[in-house]
PLY file of the C-alpha trace (Angstrom):
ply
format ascii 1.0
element vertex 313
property float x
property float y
property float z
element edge 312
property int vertex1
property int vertex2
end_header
0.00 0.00 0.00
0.84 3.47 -0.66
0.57 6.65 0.82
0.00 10.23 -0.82
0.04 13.72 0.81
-0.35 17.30 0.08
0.93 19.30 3.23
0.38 23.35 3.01
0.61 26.12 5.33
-2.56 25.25 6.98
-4.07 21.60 6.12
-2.07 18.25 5.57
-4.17 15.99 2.75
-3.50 12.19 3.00
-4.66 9.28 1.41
-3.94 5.60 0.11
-3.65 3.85 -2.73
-2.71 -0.12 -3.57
-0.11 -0.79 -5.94
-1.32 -1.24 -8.99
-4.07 0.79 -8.94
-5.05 4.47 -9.57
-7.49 5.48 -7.68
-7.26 6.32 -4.07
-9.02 6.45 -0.82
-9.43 7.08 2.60
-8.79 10.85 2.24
-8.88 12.78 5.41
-7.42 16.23 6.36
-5.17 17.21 9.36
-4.26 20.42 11.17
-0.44 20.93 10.16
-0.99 22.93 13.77
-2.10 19.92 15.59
0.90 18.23 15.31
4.88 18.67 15.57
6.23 17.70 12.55
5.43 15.64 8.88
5.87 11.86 11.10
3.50 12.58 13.75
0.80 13.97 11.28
1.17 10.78 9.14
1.02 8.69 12.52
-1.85 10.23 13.21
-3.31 9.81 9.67
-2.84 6.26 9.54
-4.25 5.56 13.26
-7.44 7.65 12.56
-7.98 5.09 9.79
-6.48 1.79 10.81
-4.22 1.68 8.13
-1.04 -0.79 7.95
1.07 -2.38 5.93
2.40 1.01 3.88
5.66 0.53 2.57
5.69 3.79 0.38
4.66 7.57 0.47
5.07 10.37 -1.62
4.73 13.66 0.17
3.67 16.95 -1.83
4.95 20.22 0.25
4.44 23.76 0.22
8.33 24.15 0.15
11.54 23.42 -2.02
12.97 20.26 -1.39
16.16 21.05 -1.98
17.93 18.44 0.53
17.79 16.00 3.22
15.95 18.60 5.47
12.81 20.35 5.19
11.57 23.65 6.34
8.46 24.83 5.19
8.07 28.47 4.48
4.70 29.41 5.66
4.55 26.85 8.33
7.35 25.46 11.72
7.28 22.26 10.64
10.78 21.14 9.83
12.40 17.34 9.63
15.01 14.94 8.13
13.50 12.95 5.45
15.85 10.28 6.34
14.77 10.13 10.08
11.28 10.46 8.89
11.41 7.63 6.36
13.07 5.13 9.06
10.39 6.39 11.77
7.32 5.66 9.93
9.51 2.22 8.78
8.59 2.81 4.92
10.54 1.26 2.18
10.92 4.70 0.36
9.46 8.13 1.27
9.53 10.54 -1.77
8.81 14.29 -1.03
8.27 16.62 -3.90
6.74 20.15 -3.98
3.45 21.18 -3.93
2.74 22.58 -7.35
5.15 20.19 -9.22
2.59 17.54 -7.62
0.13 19.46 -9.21
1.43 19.71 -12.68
1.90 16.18 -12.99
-1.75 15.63 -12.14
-2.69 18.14 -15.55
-2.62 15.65 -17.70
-5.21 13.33 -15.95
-7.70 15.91 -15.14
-10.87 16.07 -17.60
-13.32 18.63 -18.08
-15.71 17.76 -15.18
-11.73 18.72 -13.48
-11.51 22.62 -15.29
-13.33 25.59 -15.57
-12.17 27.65 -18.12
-12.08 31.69 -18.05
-11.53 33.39 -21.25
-10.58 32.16 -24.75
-7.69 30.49 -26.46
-6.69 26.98 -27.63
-4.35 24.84 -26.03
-1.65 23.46 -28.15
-0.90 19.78 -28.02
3.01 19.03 -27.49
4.06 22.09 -25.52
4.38 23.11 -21.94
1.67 23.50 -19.50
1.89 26.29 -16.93
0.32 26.19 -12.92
-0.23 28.49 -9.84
-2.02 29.23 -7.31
-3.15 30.87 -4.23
-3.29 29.55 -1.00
-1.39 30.00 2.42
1.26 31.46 -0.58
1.48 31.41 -4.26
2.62 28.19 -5.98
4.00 28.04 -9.17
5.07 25.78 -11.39
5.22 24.31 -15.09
5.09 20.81 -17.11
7.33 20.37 -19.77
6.60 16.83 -22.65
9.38 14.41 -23.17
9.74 11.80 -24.78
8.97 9.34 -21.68
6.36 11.38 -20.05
6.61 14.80 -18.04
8.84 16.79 -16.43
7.53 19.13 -13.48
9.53 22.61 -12.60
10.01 22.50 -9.11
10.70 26.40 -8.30
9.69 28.99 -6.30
7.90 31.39 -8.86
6.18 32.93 -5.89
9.10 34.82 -4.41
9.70 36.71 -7.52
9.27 40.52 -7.15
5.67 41.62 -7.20
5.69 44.34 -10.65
2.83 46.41 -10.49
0.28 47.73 -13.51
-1.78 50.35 -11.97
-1.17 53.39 -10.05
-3.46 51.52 -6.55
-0.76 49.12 -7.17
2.17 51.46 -6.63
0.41 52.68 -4.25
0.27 49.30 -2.47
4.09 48.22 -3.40
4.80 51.30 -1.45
3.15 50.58 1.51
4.35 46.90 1.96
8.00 48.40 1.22
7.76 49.81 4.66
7.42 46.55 5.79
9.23 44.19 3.86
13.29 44.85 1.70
11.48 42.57 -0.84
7.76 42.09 -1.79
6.97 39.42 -3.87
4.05 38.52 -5.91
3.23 36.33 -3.70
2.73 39.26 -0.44
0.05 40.20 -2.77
-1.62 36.89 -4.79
-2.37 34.51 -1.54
-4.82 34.36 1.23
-2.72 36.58 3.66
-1.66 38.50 0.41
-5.99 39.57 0.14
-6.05 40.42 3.71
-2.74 42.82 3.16
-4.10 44.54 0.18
-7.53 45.30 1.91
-4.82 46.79 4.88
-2.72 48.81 2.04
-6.05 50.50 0.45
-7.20 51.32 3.76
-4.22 53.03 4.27
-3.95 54.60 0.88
-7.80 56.21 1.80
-7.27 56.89 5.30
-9.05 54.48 7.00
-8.39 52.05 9.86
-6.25 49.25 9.14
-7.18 46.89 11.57
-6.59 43.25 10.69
-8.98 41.62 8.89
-9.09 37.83 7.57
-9.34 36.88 3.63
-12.56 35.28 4.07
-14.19 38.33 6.07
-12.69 40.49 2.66
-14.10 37.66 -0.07
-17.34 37.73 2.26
-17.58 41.88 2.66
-16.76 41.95 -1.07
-20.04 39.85 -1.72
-22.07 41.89 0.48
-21.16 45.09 -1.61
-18.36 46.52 0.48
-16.34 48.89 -1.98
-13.10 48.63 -0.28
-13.28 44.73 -0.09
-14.35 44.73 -3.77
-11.26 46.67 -4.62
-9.14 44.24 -2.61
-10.12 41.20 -4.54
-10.72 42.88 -7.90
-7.06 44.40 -7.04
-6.16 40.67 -6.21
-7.49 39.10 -9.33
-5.44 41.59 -11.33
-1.91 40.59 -9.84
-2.58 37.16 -10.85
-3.49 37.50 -14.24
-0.58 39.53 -14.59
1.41 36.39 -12.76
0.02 33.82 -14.86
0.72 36.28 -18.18
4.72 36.40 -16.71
4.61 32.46 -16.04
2.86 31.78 -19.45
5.70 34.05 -21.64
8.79 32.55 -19.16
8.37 28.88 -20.34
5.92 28.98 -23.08
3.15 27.77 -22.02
1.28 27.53 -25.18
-0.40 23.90 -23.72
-2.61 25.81 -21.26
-2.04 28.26 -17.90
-3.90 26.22 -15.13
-4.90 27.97 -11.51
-4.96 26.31 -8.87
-5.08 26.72 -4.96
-7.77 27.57 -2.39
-8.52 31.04 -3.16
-9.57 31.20 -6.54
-11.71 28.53 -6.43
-13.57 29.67 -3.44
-14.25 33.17 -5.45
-16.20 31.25 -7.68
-17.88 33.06 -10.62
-16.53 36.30 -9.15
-13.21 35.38 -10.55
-14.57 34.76 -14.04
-16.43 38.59 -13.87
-12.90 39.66 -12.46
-10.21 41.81 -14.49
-7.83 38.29 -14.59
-8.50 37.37 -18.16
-7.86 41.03 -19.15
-4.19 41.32 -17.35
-3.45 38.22 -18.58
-3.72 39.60 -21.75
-2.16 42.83 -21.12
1.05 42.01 -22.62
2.41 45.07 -24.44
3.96 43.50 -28.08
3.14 39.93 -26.95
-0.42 40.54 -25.73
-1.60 38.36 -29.02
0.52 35.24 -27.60
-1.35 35.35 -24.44
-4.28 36.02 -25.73
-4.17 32.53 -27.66
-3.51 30.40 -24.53
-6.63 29.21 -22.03
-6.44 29.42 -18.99
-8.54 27.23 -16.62
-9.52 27.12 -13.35
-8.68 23.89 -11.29
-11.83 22.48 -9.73
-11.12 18.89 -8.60
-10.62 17.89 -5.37
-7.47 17.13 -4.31
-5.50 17.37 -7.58
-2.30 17.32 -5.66
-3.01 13.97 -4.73
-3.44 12.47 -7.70
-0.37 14.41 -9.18
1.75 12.69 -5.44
0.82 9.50 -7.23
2.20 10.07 -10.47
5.74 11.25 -8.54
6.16 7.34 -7.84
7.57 7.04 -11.13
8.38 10.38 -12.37
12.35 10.97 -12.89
0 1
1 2
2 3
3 4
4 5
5 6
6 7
7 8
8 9
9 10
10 11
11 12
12 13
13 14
14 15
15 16
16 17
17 18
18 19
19 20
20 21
21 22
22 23
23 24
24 25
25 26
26 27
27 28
28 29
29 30
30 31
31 32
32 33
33 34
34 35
35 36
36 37
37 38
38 39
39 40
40 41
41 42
42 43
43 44
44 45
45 46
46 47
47 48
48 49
49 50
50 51
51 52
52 53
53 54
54 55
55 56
56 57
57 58
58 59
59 60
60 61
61 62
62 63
63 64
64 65
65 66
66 67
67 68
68 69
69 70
70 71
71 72
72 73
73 74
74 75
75 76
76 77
77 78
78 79
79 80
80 81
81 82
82 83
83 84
84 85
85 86
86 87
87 88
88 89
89 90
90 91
91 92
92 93
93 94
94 95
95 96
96 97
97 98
98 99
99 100
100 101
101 102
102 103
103 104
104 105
105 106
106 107
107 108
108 109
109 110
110 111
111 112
112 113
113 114
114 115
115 116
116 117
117 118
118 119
119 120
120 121
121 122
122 123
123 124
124 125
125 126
126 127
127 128
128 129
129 130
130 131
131 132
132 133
133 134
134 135
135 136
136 137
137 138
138 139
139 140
140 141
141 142
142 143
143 144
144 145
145 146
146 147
147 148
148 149
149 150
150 151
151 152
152 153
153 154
154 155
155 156
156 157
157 158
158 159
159 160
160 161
161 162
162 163
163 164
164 165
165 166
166 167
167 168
168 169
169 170
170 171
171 172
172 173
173 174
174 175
175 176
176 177
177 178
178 179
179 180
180 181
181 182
182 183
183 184
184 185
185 186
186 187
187 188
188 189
189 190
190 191
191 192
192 193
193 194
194 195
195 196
196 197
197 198
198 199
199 200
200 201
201 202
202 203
203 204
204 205
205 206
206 207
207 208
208 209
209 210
210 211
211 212
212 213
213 214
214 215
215 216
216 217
217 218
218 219
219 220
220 221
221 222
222 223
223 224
224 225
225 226
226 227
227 228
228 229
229 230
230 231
231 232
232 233
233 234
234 235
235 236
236 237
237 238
238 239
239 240
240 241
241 242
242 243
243 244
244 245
245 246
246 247
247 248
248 249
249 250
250 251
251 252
252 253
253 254
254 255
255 256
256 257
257 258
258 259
259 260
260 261
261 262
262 263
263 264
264 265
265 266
266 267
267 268
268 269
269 270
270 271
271 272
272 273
273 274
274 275
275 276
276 277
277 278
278 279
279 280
280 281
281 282
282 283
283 284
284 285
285 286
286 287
287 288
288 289
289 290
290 291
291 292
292 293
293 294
294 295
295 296
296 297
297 298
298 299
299 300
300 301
301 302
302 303
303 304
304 305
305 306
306 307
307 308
308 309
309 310
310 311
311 312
């Protein structure tokens, strides 16, 4: 038996799957603050639901993996893979990063998987292109060859936020007084909503008391013209992101978003300005403009993509 995770900032996703087979079970979702590290969440997993006999895991995280020890970047959990592997007495214990996870599962999602936004026609052969919002930004690609796949596993988040409008100066500004480097992903994440609400607050005066992403998404429904700003503001920064992503490595196959925050927006993020950064290119604005994007609706893609990291190089 097998085991597959997807471990964020917040929630740790686990499941099982029999060798052999493709489909999994026995999902359930942990508190990564309910527990120390990666071995006692997965000790916990498998006691919850009487599981035994796994021999294998592969491990999706919302960090590089760059070495024998992990730190994650928006969470404390940090631990030896090595002492991991030989405390949860697995065979092999494969970690690989969130969003390259979730690029391999692209090619096994159908339509029932996707919404798209916008036009454009994917192009069979060439690279596919992911990100999303969640505890932080993940990004990453899918490149063909001639045995399969190959996932980027980077850090696309962490580049430098670049901004398109004069509220988004405005907001670089602001967060410069707090941070010697704001990336895009300060901006296009669930804490990144709740610090752009704080920025245009500022910008107009008002109190900048902390507020949470969902009370903004929620205020935003509800009509409130500051919290509409903040998402439409939001929406913006990662069209413009997925634009960058798409031009970097050619992602003529299809720009893919994933994550927990665009998904919850719903149809609000199909009425949103998105499509129309994406496509606000300058010279290249007709190369973008020819490449779907699509919203990732599945549950648990990551899971499925931990799978297909068994036998990806």
């Amino acid at each position: 038996m097998r085991l597959v995770g997807d471990i964020g900032g917040t929630n740790a996703r686990f499941a099982v799957v029999e060798q052999g087979r493709d489909s999994i079970a026995h999902e359930r979702v942990l508190r990564c603050a309910d527990y120390e590290d990666l071995g006692a969440a997965v000790e916990a997993y498998l006691d919850k639901e009487q599981l035994k006999d796994v021999e294998e895991a592969a491990i999706a995280v919302a960090t590089p993996v760059t070495g024998d020890h992990v730190s994650f970047t928006n969470s404390d959990w940090s631990f030896s893979i090595r002492q991991t592997e030989a405390r949860l007495g697995l065979r092999r214990l494969k970690l690989v990063n969130d969003f390259a996870a979730l690029a391999l599962a692209l090619p096994v999602l159908g339509n029932g998987d996707l919404r798209r936004v916008g036009g454009g026609a994917a192009v069979d052969g060439k690279p596919l292109a992911v990100l999303g919002a969640g505890t932080g930004l993940g990004v990453s690609g899918l490149f063909p060859s001639g045995s399969g796949w190959i996932p980027i596993e980077g850090e696309g988040g962490h580049t430098a936020f670049s901004p398109m409008t004069s509220r988004e100066v405005g907001v670089l500004e602001y967060l410069w007084r707090r941070f010697d480097h704001v990336s895009t992903e300060r901006l296009a994440s669930g804490p990144g909503l709740a610090l752009i609400h704080e920025a245009l607050s500022a910008m107009d005066g008002a109190p900048t008391d902390p507020v949470s992403p969902e009370s903004v998404t929620s205020e935003a429904a509800q009509g409130d013209a500051r919290s509409e700003e903040a998402v439409e503001m939001f929406c913006g920064v990662l069209g413009t992101a997925a634009a960058n992503l798409c031009v970097t490595i050619g992602a003529r196959g299809g720009v893919y978003i994933g994550g927990g925050v665009v998904p919850a927006l719903g149809s609000r993020f199909d009425r949103s300005c998105f499509r129309a950064r994406f496509e606000q290119m300058g010279r290249f604005s007709s190369y973008v403009s020819s490449v779907p994007t699509f919203v990732i609706t599945a549950s648990n893609p990551a899971l499925r993509g931990a799978l297909r990291a068994f036998d990806a190089a």
